[in-house]
C-alpha positions in Angstrom: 113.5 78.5 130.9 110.3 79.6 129.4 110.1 80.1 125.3 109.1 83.1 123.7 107.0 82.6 120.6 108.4 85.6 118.6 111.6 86.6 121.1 111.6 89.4 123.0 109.7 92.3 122.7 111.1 95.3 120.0 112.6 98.2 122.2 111.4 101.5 122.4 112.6 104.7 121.6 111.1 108.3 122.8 111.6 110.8 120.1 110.9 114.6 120.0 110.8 116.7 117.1 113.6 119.9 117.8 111.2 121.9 115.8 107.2 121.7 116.7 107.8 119.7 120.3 105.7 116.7 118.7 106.7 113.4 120.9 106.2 109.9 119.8 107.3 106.3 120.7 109.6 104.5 117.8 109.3 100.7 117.6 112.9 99.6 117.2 111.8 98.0 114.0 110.8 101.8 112.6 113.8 102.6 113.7 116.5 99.8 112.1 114.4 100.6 109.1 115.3 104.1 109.0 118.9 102.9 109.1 118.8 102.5 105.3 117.3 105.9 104.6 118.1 108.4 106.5 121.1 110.6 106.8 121.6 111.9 110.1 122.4 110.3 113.2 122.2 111.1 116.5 123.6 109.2 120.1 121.2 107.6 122.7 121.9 108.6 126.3 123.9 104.9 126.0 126.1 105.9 123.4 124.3 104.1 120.6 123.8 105.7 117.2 120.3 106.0 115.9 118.5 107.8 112.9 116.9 111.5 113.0 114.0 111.0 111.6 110.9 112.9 109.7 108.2 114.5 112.4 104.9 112.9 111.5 103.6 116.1 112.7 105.7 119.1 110.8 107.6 117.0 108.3 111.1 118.2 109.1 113.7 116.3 109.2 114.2 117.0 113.0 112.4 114.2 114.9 115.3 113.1 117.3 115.6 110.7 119.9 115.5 112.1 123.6 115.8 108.3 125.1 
């Protein structure tokens, strides 16, 4: 079996913002960071929870993940 220096790749999230249509990839690390700030939640197509967070583009609270 062959190491991994620093374990396996972060995953990826795609998010949209429901607002102004902006669409990003979210590092998994953004995202568990997040966790501890922000209120809403939302469900991946897999049933996990995961933050809303703020559009880097419009600043509303409405940057959601469409995984």
């Amino acid at each position: 079996m062959e190491e991994v220096p620093f374990g396996v790749p972060p995953r990826i999230y795609n998010y949209r913002c429901s607002k102004c249509n902006y669409k990003s990839e979210m590092n998994e690390a953004i995202i568990d960071t997040a966790y501890g700030w922000s209120k809403k939640r939302t469900k991946t197509s897999d049933g996990e929870t995961i933050p809303v967070l703020e559009c880097p583009d419009c600043n509303r609270f409405s940057f959601v993940c469409i995984d």
